[in-house]
C-alpha positions as CSV (number, residue, x, y, z in Angstrom):
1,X,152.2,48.6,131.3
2,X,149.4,46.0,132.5
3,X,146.1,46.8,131.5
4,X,143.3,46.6,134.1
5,X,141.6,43.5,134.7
6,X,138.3,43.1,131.9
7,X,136.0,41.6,134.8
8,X,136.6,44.4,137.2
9,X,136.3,46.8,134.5
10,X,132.8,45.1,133.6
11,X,131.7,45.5,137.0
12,X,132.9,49.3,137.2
13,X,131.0,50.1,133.8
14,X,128.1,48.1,135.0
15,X,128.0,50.1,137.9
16,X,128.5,53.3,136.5
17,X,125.7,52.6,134.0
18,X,123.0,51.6,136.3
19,X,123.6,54.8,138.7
20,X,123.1,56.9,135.1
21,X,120.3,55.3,134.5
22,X,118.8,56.7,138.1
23,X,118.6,59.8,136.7
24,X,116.3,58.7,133.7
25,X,114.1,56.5,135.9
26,X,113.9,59.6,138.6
27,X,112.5,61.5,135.9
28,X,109.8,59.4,134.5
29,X,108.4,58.6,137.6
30,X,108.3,62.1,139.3
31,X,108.9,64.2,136.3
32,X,112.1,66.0,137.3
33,X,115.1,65.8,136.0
34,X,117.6,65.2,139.2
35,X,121.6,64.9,138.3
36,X,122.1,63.7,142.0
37,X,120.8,60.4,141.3
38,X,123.9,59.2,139.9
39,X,124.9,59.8,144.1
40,X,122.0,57.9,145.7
41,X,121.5,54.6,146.9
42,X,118.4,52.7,145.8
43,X,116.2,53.4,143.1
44,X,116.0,51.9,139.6
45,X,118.2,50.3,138.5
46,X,120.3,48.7,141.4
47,X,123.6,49.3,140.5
48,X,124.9,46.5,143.1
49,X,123.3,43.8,141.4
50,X,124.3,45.4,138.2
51,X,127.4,44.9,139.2
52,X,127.8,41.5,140.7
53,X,125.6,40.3,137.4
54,X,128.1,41.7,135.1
55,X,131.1,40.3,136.8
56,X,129.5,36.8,137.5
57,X,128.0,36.8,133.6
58,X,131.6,37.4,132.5
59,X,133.3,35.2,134.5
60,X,130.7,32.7,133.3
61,X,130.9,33.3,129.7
62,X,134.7,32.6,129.7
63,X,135.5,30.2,132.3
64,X,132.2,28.2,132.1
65,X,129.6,27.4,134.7
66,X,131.5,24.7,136.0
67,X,134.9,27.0,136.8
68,X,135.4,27.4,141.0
69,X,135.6,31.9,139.8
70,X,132.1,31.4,138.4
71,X,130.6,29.7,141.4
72,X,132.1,32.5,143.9
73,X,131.1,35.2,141.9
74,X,127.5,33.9,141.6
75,X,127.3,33.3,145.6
76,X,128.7,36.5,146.7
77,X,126.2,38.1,143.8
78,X,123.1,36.5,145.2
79,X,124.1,37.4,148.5
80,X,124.5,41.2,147.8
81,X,121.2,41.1,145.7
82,X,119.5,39.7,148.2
83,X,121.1,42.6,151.1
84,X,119.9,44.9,148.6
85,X,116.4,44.1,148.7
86,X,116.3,42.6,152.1
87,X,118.1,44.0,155.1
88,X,119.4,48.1,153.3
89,X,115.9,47.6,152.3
90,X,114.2,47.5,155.8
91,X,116.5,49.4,157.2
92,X,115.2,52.3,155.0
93,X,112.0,51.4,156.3
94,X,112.5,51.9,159.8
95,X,114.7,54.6,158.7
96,X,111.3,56.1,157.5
97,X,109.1,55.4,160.5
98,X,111.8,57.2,163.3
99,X,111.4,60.2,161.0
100,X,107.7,60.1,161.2
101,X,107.9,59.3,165.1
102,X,110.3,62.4,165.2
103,X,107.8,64.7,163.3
104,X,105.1,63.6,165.8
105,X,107.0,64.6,168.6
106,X,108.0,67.7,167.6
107,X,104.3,68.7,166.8
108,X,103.2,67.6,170.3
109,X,106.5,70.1,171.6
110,X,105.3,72.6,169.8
111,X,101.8,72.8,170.5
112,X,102.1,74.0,174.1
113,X,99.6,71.4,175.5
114,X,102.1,69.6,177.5
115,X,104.3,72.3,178.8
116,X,106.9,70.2,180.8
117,X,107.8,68.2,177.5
118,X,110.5,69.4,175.5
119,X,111.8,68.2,172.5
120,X,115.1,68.9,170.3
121,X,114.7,68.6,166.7
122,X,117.9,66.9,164.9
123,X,119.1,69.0,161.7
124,X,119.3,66.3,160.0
125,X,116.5,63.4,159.4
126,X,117.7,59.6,158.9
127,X,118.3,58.9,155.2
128,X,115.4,56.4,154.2
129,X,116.0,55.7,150.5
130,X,119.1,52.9,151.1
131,X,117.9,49.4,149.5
132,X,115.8,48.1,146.8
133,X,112.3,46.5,145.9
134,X,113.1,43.5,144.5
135,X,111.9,45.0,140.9
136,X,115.3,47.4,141.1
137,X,117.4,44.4,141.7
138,X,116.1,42.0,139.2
139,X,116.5,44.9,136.3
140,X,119.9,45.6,137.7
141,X,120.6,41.6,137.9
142,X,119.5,42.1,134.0
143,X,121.1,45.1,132.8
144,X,124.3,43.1,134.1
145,X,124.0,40.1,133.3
146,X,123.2,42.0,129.6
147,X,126.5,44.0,129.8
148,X,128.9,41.3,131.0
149,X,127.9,38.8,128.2
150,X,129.0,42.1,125.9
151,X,132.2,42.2,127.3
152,X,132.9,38.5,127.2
153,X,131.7,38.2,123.4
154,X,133.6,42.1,122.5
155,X,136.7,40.6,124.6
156,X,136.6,36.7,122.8
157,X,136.4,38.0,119.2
């Protein structure tokens, strides 16, 4: 029986880790504990560039800088990171702002000064938190890079 790949298995831990790590972060800055943070998107730390950190550390620690693997892992990294705290980012933003835009119409429905305008509520409001400031993906870049050095150094003893 093969076992599974180390560097995917890095990645998957890394992963893992950061999304615990929600639920301690969650609680220091609102002061409630919250188990459905290991579900959520965005928050601290960012669990993508946790990943892509680990795997790209690893890949780098036992091929080299120089090998082709550690080059692609680095690019596709960098260009996850930077969707991260770029475009899921603003997209939670404007996420944000057609929830507000909804509220205000509903309050101007409701209030009975305009009689002829009626508006329908959706049950559900747009989900805003989906990407990172760029604090959450520099200490998920770190806590990755941090684990997949591990896993090179446990794995090359």
């Amino acid at each position: 029986m093969k076992k599974m790949n180390r560097g995917i298995l890095t990645a998957i831990s890394s992963i893992a880790i950061a999304q615990g790590l929600k639920i301690l972060t969650h609680k220091k800055l609102t002061g409630e504990w919250d188990v459905k943070q290991v579900a959520t998107t965005g928050g601290m730390p960012s669990s993508h560039s946790a990943g892509v950190s680990a795997l790209s550390t690893y890949i780098a620690a036992n091929k080299g800088s120089g090998h082709t693997e550690t080059a692609l892992a680095v690019i596709f990294g960098v260009i996850v990171m930077y969707d991260a705290q770029g475009i899921r980012r603003h997209t939670g933003e404007i996420a944000r702002l057609v929830n507000e835009l909804e509220d205000n119409f509903a309050a101007i429905s409701s209030s009975g000064k305009f009689p002829s305008f009626e508006f329908v509520e959706r049950e559900k409001e747009l989900k805003e938190l989906l990407g990172h400031q760029p604090i959450e993906v520099l200490g998920g870049a770190i806590l990755g890079a941090v684990l997949g050095y591990l896993s090179a150094m446990y794995e090359n003893k």
